[in-house]
Structure formats: C-alpha cells, structure tokens
C-alpha positions in Angstrom: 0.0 0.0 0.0 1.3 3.8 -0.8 0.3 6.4 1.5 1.3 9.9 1.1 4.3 8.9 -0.8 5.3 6.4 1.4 5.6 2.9 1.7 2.8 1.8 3.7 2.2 -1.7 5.1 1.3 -3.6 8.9 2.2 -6.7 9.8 1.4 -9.4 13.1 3.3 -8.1 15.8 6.0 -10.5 17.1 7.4 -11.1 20.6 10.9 -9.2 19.0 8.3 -5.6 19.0 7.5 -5.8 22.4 10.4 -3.5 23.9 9.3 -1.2 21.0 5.8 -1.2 22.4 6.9 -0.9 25.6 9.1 2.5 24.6 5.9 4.2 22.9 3.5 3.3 26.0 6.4 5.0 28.2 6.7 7.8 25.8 2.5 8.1 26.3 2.9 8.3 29.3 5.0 10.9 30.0 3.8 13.2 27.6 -0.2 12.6 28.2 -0.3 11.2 31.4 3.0 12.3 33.4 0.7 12.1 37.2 -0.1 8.5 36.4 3.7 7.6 34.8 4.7 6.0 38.5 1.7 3.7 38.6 2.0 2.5 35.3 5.8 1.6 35.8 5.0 0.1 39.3 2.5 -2.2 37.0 4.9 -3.1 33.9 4.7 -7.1 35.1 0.9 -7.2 34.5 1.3 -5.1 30.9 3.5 -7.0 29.8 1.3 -10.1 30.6 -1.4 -7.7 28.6 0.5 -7.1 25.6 2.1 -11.0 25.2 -1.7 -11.8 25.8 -3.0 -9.8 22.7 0.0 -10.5 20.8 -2.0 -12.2 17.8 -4.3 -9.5 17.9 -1.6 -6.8 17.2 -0.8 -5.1 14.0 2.3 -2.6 13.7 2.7 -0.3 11.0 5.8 0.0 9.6 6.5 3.2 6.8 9.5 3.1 5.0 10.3 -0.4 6.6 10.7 1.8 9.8 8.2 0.7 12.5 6.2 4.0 13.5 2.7 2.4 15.0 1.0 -0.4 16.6 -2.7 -0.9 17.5 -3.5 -4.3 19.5 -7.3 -5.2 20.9 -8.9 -8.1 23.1 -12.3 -10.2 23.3 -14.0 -7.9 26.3 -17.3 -10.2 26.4 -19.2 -9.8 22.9 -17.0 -6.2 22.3 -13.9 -6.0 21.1 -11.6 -4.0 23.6 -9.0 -1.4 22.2 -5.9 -2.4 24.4 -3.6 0.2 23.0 -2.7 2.3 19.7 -0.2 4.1 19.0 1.8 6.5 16.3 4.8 7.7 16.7 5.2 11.4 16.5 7.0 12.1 13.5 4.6 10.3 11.6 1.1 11.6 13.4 -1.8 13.7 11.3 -1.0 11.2 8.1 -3.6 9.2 8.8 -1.7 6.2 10.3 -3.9 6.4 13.1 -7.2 6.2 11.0 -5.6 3.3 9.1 -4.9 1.2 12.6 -8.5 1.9 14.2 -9.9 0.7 10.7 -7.9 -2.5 10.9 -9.3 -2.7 14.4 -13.1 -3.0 13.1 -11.6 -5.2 10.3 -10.4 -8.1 12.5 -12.9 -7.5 15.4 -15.3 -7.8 12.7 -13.9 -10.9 11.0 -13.4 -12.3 14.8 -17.7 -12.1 15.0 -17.6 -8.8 17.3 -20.2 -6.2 17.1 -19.1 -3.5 19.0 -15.8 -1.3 19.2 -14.8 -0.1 22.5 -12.1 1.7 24.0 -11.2 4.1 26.6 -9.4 7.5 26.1 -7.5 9.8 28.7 -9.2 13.0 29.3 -7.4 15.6 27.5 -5.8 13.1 25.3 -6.0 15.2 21.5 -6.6 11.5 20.1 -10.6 11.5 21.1 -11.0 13.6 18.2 -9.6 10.7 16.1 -12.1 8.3 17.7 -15.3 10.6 17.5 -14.3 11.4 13.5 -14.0 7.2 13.3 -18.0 7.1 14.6 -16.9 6.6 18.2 -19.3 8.2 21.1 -19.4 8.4 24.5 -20.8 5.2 26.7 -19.9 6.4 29.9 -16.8 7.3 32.2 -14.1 5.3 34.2 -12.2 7.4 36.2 -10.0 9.9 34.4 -10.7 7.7 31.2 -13.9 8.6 28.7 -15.1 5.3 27.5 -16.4 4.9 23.8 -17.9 2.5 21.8 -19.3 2.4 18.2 -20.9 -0.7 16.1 -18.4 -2.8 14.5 
C-alpha cells in the first residue's frame, strides 16, 4: 500500500516488538499522562502479561520499513476492547492512526464482534480521532472517557 508517498504496510506483531511497544506506552505516558507515569511503571509485570496476551491480535505499521505504530485489541465479552494504539510522532496527522483503528473493526469484525470499545485519557487530543471514526461516549471510568461504536 502507498500512502502519502510512502511505503505503507502492517504486519502481526511479534514477541521481537515488544520492547518497542513498551518504549511508545512509556513515551504516552509521559507526555499525556506524566501524574499516572509511577503507577504505570509500578505495573509493567501485569502489561507485559497484557500485551504478550493480545499478541496475535496486534498489527504494527511500519513506513519506509521503519516501524512508526501499533494498535492491539482483546475479546471484552461480545466487544472487542482497544488495548492500545499508537503512532509515533513524526509520523502523526497522516492518517496512520485512521488506518490502525480501521484495521481494528476489520479483524474485530472478522473475529464475530459487534461493538468497538475503547477508553481514552481525558485531554488526550486523540478523542477527536475516535469521535471522527464514529466513536461516542458510553460512559466514564475514572480519568478515562469510555467509547464505543458498532463494528
């Protein structure tokens, strides 16, 4: 796929992209979510149990052969759960993100899910992302706005 000029393609994540995802949920963190950056490290075990769970269900983008995105999702019940997405910043507002939440309804869809949901930070600039992708408010947890959509 061409995107922009560029050589566009995602592939199954492996067990080899896991520091990777590791760096990019750090980087989140410190730039969305610096008051919460403590408890998230004191938690790394159980993430990293998270993310080896949802391997197969992990796509990461790679432009240019470079790696510059993931997006990775889990069964929650019937709905398909948004674990994590992410771009990284030199390549944001290209539509890489639009590209991994589509490939998230693709495969929840294929996996016989009928409802997207995911949870973003308040404040986080990426719930305009989700609301343009048909995602709406289902309620709250905490500091997080939850929002779903139909598959």
């Amino acid at each position: 796929m061409t995107h922009r000029s560029a050589s566009v393609r995602t592939r199954c994540g492996r067990p080899s992209d896991l520091p990777r995802i590791f760096l990019w949920e750090r980087l989140y963190m410190r730039s969305v979510e610096p008051a919460n950056e403590a408890q998230w490290t004191e938690g790394i075990d159980r993430h990293l149990e998270l993310w080896l769970s949802c391997l197969e269900r992990t796509l990461i983008l790679e432009v240019d052969g470079e790696a510059c995105g993931s997006m990775m999702w889990m069964p929650s019940g019937t709905d398909a759960l948004l674990v994590g997405i992410h771009v990284a910043p030199g390549h944001r507002r290209r539509g890489f993100g639009g590209l991994l939440l589509d490939a998230f309804a693709e495969q929840a869809r294929a996996a016989d899910h009928d409802v997207l949901t995911l949870g973003v930070f308040d404040g986080n600039p990426a719930v305009h992302l989700y609301e343009s992708r048909g995602y709406r408010a289902t309620g709250r947890d905490g500091e997080y706005l939850l929002l779903g959509r139909p598959a």
